[in-house]
C-alpha positions in Angstrom: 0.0 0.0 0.0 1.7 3.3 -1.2 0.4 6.0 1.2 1.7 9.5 1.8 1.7 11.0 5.6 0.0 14.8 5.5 -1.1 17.5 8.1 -3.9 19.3 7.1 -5.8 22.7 8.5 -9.0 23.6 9.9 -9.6 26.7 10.9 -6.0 26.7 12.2 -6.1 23.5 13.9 -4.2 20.4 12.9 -5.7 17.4 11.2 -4.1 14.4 10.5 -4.3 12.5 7.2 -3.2 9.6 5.0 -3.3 9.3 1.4 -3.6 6.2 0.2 -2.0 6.2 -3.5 -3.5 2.3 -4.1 -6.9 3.0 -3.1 -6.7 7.3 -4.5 -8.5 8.1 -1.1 -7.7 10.3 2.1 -7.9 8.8 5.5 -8.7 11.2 8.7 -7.6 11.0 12.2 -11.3 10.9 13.4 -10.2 12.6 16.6 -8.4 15.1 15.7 -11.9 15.9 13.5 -13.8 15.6 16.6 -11.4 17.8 18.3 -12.2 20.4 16.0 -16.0 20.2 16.4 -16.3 20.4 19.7 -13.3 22.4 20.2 -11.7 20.1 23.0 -8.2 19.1 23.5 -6.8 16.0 22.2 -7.9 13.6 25.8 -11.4 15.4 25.3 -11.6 14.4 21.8 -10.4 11.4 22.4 -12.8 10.4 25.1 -15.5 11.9 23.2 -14.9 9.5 20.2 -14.9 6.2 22.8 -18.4 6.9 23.8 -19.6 8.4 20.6 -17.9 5.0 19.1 -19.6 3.2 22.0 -23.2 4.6 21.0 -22.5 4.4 17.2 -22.0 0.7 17.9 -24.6 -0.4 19.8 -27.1 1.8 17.1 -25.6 -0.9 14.4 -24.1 1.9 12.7 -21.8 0.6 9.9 -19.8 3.9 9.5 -18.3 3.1 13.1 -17.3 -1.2 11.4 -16.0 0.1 8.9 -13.5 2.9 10.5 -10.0 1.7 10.0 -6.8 1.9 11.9 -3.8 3.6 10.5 -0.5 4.3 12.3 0.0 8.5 12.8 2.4 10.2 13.7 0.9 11.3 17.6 2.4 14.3 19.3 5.2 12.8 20.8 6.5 12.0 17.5 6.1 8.1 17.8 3.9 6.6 14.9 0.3 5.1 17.0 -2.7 3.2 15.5 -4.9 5.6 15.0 -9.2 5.1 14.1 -9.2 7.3 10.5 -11.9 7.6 8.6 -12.6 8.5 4.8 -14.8 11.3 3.5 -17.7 9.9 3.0 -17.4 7.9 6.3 -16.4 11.9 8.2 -19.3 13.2 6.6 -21.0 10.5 8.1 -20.3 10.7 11.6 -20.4 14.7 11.7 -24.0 13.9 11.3 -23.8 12.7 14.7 -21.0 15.5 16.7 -23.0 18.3 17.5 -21.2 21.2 17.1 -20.8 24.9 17.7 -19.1 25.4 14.7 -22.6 24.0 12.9 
């Protein structure tokens, strides 16, 4: 699998993300999206993800089966599995983040 490492910017903030040259697809860090809608830090992010994942889960929601793991570069600067998403799956689960940035 040929993929190419890549930070990109929201509204200033950092968001993680994969291309995957095989599949011609971006993959997002799912919490670092999450941390931009609800404007939390990273552990507020990421603890809103594990319950939102939770709920997802138990609803039978599919986007949450098919969320994959990637390793990312984490701010410590050791590559960690990661839950990434594509676009259509993010699109999917911002359906479910309320936001203030709406």
């Amino acid at each position: 699998m040929n993929k190419e490492n890549a930070i990109r910017l929201f509204q200033d903030q950092k968001v993680r993300a994969i291309w995957d040259a095989d599949k011609e697809e971006w993959y997002f860090s799912i919490v670092d999206v999450v941390s931009v809608l609800t404007e939390s830090d990273f552990q507020g992010a990421r603890n809103y993800w594990t319950v939102l994942k939770h709920r997802l889960l138990e609803e039978g929601n599919q986007t949450v089966t098919n969320c994959n793991q990637l390793k990312m570069e984490a701010e410590d600067g050791k590559q960690r599995l990661t839950d990434v998403a594509t676009t259509e799956q993010l699109l999917r689960l911002i359906q479910s983040i309320p936001s203030p940035k709406g």
